[in-house]
KOLGUKOL-239255 format. One line per 8 residues: number of its first residue (from 1); for each residue x, z, y of C-alpha. Coordinates in steps of 0.25 Angstrom, whole numbers. Layout:
BEGIN
NUM = X Z Y; ... $
REM end
This chain:
BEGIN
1 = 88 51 -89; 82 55 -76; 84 69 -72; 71 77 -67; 72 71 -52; 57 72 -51; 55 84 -43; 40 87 -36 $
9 = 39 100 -30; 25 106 -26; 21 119 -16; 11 126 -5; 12 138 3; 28 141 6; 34 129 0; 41 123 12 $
17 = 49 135 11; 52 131 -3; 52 117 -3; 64 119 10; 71 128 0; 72 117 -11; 72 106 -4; 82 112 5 $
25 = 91 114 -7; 92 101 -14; 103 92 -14; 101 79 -8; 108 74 -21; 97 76 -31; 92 66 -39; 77 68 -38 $
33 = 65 67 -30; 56 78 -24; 42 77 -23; 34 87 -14; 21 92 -12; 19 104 -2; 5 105 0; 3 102 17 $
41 = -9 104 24; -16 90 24; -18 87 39; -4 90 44; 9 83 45; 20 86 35; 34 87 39; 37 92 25 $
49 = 47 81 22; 54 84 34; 55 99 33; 61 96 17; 71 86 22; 77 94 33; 79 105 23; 86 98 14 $
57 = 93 85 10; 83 75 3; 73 65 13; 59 70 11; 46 63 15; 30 61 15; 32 49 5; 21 39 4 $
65 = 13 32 -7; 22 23 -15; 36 26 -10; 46 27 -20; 54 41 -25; 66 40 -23; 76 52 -27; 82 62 -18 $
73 = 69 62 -9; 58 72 -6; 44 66 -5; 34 76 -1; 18 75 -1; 11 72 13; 0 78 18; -13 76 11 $
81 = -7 67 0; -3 69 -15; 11 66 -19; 13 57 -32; 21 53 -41; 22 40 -48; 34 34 -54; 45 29 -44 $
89 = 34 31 -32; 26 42 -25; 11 42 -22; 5 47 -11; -10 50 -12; -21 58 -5; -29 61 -18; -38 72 -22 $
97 = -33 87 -20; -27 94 -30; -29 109 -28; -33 108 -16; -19 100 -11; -16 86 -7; -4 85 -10; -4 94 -23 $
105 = 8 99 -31; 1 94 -44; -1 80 -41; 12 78 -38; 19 86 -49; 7 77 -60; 11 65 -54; 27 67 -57 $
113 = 26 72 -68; 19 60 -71; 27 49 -66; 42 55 -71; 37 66 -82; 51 74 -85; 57 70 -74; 49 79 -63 $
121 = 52 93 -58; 38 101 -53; 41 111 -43; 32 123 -39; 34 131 -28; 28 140 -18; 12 137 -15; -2 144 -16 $
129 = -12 141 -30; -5 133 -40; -4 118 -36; 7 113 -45; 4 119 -57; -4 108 -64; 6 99 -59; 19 107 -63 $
137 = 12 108 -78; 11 91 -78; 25 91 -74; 29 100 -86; 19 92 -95; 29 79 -91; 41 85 -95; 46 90 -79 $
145 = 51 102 -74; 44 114 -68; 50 122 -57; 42 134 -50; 47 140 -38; 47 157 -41; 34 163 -38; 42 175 -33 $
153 = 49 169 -20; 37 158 -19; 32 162 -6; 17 156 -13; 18 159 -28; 5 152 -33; 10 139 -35; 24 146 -44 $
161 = 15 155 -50; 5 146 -54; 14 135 -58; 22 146 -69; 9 151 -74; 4 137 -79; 18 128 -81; 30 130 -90 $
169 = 38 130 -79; 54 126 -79; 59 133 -68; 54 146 -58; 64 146 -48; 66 153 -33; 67 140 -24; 81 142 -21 $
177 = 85 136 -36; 76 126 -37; 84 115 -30; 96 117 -39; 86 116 -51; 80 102 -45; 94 95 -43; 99 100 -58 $
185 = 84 96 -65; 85 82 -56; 99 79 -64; 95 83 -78; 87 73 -87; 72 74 -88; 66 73 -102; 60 60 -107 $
193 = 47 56 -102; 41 53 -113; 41 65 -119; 32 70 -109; 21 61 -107; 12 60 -97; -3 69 -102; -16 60 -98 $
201 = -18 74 -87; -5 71 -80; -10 56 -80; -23 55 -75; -22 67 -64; -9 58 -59; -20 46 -58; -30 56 -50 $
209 = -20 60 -39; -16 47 -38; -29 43 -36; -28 32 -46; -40 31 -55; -54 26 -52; -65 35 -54; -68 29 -68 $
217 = -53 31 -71; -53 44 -64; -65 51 -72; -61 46 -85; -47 51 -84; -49 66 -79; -60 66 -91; -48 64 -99 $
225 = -40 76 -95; -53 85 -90; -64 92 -93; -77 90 -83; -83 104 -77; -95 108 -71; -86 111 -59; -87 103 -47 $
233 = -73 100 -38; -73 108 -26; -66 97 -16; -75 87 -20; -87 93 -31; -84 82 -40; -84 85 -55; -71 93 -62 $
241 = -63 92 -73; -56 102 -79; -43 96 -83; -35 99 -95; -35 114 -101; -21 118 -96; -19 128 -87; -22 130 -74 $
249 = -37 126 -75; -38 114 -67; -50 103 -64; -51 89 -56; -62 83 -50; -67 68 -53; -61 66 -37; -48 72 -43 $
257 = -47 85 -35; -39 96 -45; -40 110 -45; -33 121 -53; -43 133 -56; -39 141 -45; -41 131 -33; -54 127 -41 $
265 = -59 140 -39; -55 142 -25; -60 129 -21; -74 133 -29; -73 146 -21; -71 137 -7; -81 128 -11; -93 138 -12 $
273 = -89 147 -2; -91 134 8; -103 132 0; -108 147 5; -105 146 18; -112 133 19; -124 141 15; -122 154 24 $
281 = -121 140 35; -134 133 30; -142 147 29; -137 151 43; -143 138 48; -155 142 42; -155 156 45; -154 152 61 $
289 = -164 139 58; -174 151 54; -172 158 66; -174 147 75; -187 144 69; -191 160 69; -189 158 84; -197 146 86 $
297 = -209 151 76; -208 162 87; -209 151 98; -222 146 90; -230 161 90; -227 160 77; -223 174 73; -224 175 57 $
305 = -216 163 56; -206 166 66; -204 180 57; -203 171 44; -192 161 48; -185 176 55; -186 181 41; -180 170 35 $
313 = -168 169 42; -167 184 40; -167 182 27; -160 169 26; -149 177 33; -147 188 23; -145 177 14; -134 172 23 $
321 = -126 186 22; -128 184 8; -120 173 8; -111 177 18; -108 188 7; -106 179 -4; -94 172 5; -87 183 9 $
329 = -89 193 -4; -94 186 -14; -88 182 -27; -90 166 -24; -79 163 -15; -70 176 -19; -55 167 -17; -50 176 -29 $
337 = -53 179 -40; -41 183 -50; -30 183 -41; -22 195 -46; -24 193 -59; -19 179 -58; -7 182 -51; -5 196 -63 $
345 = -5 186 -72; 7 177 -69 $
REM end
């Protein structure tokens, strides 16, 4: 039987330092495959597979859509593009964001788990929010290991914390013994496939990042795992879906963006604070707009109306401050709300 040689790995802020530290200590002997996603800015060259195989002993690259996995090799996402996993081959493909990331930890840990069940290892490590999560619980779900770098020395905890409030996790290891762990799990056998089998979730949100549906296919599919909302996406103000009931809260739009509750809220929060400044832009217009005409009623003897297109830009100008106020103070685009009591309760 094959041992658990799927091993897909996904951080943010800090994990070039900790992918170094593992990556840096495996044996070039191990009979798996490592699949990456560090979230990289999208308009930048990556040297990422360079840096990982200078610091240790297996290849690494960018692969490209279609190549085949071969063991002992690191395949890492490029820039702007989801890494995906089908059986014996990788997908690349520049599909809708998921929290707010393309590539994003979750479509690539859903679509392992999907493609080789048991067989795959989900690795958390340091990063901001809680990309990973949803996909660390569809490896679960398929029978796979869970691995969580320890919170306490990730240099971002988000990601660790959020991944052990959500998932049954396996393992919550400092980095320095991860390695060790990933050699001995790729020799053991994986349990049986079929005694995990693939939930309709797992199979259609695997579709959606691979961007494989038409829209018939795609709207009757997410019905079948979502509920509709009144909500709106905020990359694209298509409808939303809130999919499934387990936690963390999580929706989809019919484009196929996905959002866990928290970066549905910030983005809500983003959205309509561009929205107010939009307003303070348009009001300001007419505020000077007013003023211009005031002076040319002026230029016309036209006294009484200069005063009332002056008092309208007075007035339209308090309104501005109102606004301005609402922006800087106001509850609408207040970043956080329960913060503290968040982080108590883990």
């Amino acid at each position: 039987m094959p041992g658990h040689d799927i091993i897909v790995i996904g951080t943010s802020a800090g994990g070039l330092k900790a992918l170094g530290a593992i990556v840096g200590a495996l044996r070039s002997d191990i009979d798996a495959v490592l699949l990456i996603v560090q979230h990289l800015a999208a308009d930048k060259p990556s040297i990422l597979p360079q840096i990982l195989a200078d610091v240790g002993s297996l290849p690494a690259s960018h692969p490209v859509d279609g190549e085949e996995i071969d063991k002992g090799r690191i395949y890492i996402a490029p820039p702007d593009h989801h890494l995906l996993v089908d059986q014996g081959h990788i997908r690349i493909v520049r599909g809708p964001q998921e929290n707010r990331f393309r590539p994003a930890i979750d479509a690539l840990f859903r679509s392992a788990a999907r493609a080789y069940g048991p067989r795959v290892v989900g690795v958390v490590l340091t990063g901001y929010l809680d990309d990973g999560t949803v996909g660390l619980q569809a490896v679960k779900k398929r029978g796979g290991i869970a691995i969580v770098q320890d919170p306490k020395e990730a240099e971002y905890p988000s990601m660790a914390k959020s991944a052990l409030r959500f998932v049954k996790v396996d393992y919550c290891l400092p980095l320095a013994e991860i390695p060790d762990l990933l050699v001995r799990l790729s020799k053991e056998p994986a349990a049986e496939e079929e005694a995990y089998p693939v939930t309709k979730e797992i199979e259609v949100e695997s579709k959606i990042a691979q961007q494989g549906m038409n829209t018939q296919e795609f709207l009757q599919n997410v019905e079948a795992i979502g509920t509709r909302t009144t909500y709106t996406c905020p990359e694209c103000n298509g409808s939303i879906w809130q999919i499934g009931k387990d936690e963390p809260l999580r929706f989809r739009c019919h484009i196929g963006h996905s959002f866990t509750a928290n970066v549905f809220l910030a983005e809500q929060t983003q959205n309509l604070e561009n929205a107010l400044w939009s307003a303070v832009r348009a009001m300001e217009e007419k505020v000077t707009f007013s003023r211009q005409m005031s002076e040319q009623m002026k230029n016309y003897n036209l006294q009484s109306a200069a005063a009332k297109y002056e008092e309208h830009a007075k007035n339209l100008d308090a309104e501005v401050a109102m606004i301005r106020g609402i922006i800087l103070n106001g509850f609408a685009t207040k970043r956080t709300i329960a913060e503290a009591e968040e982080e108590h309760s883990k």
